[in-house]
C-alpha positions as CSV (number, residue, x, y, z in Angstrom):
1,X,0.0,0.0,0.0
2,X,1.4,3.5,-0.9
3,X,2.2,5.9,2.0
4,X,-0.7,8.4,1.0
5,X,-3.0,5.0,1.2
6,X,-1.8,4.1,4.6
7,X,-2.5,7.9,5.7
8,X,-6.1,7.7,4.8
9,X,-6.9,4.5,6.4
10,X,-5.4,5.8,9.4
11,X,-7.2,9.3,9.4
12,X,-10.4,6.9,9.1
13,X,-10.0,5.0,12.3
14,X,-11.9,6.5,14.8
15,X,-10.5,8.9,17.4
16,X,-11.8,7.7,20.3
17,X,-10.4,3.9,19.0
18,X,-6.9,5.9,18.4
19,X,-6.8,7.7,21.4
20,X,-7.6,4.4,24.0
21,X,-5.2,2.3,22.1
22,X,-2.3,5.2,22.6
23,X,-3.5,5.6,26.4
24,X,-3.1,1.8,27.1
25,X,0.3,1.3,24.7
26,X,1.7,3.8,27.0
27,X,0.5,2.7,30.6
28,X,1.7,-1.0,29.3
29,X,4.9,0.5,28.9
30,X,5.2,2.4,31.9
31,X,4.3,-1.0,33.3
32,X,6.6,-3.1,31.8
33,X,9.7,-0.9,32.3
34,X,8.6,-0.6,36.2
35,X,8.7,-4.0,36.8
36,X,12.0,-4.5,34.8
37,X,13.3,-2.0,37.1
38,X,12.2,-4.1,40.0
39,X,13.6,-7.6,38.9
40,X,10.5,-9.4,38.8
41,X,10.2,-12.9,38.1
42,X,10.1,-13.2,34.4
43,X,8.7,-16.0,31.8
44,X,8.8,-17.7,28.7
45,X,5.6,-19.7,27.5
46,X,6.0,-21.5,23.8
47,X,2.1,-22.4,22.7
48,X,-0.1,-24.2,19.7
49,X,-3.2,-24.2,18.9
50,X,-6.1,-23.9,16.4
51,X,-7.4,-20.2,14.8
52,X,-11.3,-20.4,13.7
53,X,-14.2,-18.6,13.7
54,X,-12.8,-15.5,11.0
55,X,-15.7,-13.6,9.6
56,X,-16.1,-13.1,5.9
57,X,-15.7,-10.0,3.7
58,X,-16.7,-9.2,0.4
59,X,-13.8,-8.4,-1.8
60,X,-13.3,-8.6,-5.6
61,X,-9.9,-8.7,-7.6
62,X,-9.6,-7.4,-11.8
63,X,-7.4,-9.6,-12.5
64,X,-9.3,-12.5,-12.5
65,X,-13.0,-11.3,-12.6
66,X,-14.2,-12.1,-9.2
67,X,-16.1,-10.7,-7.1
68,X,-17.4,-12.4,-3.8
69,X,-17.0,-13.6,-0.4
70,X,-13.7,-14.5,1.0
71,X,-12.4,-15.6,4.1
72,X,-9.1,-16.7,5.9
73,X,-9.1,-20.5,6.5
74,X,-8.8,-22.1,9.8
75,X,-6.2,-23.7,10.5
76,X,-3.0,-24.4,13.4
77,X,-0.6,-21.9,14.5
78,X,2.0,-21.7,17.0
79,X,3.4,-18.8,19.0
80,X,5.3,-17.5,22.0
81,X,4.2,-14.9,25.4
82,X,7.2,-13.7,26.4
83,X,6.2,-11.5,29.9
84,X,7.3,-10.8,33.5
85,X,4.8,-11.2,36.5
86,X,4.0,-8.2,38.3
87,X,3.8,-7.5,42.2
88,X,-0.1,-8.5,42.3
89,X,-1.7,-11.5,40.7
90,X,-0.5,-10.6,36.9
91,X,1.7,-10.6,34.2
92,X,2.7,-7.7,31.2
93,X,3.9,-10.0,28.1
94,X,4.8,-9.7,24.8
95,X,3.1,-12.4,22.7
96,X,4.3,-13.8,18.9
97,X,1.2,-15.9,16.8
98,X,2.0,-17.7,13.6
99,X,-0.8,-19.2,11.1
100,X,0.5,-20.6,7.6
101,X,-3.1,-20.4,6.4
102,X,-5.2,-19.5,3.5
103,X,-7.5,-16.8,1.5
104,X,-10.5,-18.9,0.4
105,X,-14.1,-18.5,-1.2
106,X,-16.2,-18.5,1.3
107,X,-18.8,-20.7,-0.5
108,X,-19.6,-22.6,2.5
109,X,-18.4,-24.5,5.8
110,X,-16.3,-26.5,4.2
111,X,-15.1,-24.2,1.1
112,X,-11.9,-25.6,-0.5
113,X,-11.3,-22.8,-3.2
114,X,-7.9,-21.7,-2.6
115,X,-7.2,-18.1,-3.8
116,X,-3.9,-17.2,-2.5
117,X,-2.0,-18.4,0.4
118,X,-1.8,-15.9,3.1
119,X,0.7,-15.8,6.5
120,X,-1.0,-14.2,9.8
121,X,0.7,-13.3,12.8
122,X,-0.2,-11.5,15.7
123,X,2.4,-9.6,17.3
124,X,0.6,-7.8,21.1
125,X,1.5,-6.3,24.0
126,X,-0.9,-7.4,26.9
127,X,-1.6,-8.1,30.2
128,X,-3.2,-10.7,32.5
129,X,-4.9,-10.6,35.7
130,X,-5.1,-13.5,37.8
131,X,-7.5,-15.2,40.5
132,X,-5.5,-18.0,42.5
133,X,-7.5,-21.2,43.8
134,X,-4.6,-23.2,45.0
135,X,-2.6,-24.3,41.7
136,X,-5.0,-23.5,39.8
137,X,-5.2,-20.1,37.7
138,X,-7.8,-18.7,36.0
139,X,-7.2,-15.6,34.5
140,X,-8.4,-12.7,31.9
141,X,-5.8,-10.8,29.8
142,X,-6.4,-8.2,27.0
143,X,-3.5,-7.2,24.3
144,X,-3.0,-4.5,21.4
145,X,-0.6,-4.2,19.0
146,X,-0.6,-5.5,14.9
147,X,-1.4,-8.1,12.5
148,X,0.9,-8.7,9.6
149,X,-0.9,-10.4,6.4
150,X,2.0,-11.9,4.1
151,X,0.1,-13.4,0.7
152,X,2.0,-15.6,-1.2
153,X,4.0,-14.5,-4.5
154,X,5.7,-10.6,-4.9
155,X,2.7,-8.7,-3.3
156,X,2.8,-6.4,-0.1
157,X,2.7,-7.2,2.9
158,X,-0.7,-5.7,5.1
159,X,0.0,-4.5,9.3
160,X,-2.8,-3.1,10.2
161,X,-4.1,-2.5,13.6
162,X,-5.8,-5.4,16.1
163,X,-7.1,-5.6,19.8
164,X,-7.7,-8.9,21.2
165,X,-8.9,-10.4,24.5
166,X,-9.2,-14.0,26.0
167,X,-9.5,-15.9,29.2
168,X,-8.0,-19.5,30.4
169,X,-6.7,-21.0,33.0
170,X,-3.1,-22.3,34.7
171,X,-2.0,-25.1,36.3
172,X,1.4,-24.4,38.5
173,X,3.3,-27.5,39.4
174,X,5.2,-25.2,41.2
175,X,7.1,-22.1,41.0
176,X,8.8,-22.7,37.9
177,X,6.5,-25.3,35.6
178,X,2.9,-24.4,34.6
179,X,0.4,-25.3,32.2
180,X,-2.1,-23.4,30.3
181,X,-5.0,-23.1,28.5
182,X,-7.0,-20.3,27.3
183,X,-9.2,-18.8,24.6
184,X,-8.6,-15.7,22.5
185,X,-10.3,-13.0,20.7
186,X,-8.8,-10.9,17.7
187,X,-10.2,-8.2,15.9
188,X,-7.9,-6.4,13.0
189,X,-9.0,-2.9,11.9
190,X,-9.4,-3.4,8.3
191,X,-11.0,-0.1,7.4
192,X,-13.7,-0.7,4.7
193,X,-13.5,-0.1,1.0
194,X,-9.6,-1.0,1.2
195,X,-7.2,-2.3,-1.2
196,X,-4.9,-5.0,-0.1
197,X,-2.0,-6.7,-1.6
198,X,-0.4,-4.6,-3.8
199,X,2.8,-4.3,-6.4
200,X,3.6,-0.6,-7.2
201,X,0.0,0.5,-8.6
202,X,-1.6,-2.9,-8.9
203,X,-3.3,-4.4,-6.1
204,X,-4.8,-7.8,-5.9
205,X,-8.2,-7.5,-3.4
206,X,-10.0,-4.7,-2.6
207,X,-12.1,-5.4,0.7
208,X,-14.7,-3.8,1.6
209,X,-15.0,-4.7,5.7
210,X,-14.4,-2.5,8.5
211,X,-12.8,-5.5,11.1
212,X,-11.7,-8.9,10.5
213,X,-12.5,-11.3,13.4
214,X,-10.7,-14.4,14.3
215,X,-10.7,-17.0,17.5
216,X,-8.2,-18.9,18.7
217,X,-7.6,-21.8,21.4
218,X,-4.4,-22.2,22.9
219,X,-2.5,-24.8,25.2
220,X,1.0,-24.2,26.2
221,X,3.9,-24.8,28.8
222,X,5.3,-21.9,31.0
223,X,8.7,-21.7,32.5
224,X,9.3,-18.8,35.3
225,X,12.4,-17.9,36.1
């Protein structure tokens, strides 16, 4: 997408959206730089799991006369929360998602028209807020930051915008050794009537969708230290 594009679609988010996602990047950071000043424990958590649920959007592309539905395919992923656990029941992490997935006609359930193939990560600042029982964990966390769309061939990458939110649960085996589980949320800020994917004036979709939705499950391991 060409600078003067990328202005625009960022003149069209609203301000209020702008303006809570610039007050919450910064009291993360004043967060996370507090407790790195105050040697808390920190840890690493390598996860899998399965992304569903993304919405469709219509979209059409010139070059091969088509105009319709599309969607990005479920599929697995894999990722990493990278965090340090603060002085009451919580954490501030940085998390990493991976999905080798897929742009497809969304022609129903099961649709197995492959247009392009697309990479999605998710790369968030978050935090989570715990409620002990014993070893058990349950918690509720919330994250901003981007999501990075690579299609496959010579076109553009897209980072655009995203907010997500989830809530699991942890099992601590003790102060070092925990397992997780927990289910995420992530909305993308795709601003409507959009092009997408493009080589110097030639772009491949144009969308017309204001947010792309998209679950996730997760299970994982995390090591304190």
């Amino acid at each position: 997408m060409r600078p003067f594009q990328r202005y625009l679609w960022i003149r069209r988010l609203p301000t209020r959206i702008l303006t809570r996602a610039g007050i919450l990047l910064g009291i993360l950071a004043v967060g996370f730089t507090t407790q790195l000043q105050a040697r808390e424990t920190w840890f690493i958590a390598p996860f899998a799991g399965y992304d569903f649920g993304t919405n469709q959007f219509e979209a059409s592309n010139s070059n091969i006369n088509l105009d319709s539905q599309v969607k990005v395919a479920d599929g697995e992923h894999v990722g990493v929360v990278i965090g340090v656990k603060t002085r009451e029941p919580g954490d501030i992490y940085l998390l990493y998602s991976h999905q080798s997935s897929e742009l497809r006609l969304a022609e129903n359930f099961m649709s197995s028209t492959v247009l392009s193939e697309l990479d999605l990560d998710y790369m968030h600042v978050g935090g989570s807020l715990y409620f002990p029982t014993g070893n058990l964990r349950p918690y509720v966390t919330v994250s901003i930051g981007f999501t990075q769309m690579r299609p496959s061939s010579d076109y553009s990458n897209e980072t655009r915008f995203s907010m997500g939110f989830g809530a699991g649960v942890e099992y601590q085996f003790n102060q070092s050794i925990a397992l997780f589980v927990d289910a995420r949320g992530y909305s993308t800020f795709l601003s409507s009537d959009n092009d997408l994917f493009c080589q110097s004036n030639k772009c491949v979709w144009h969308i017309d969708a204001d947010m792309m939705w998209q679950a996730q499950v997760n299970a994982g391991l995390k090591i304190s230290f």
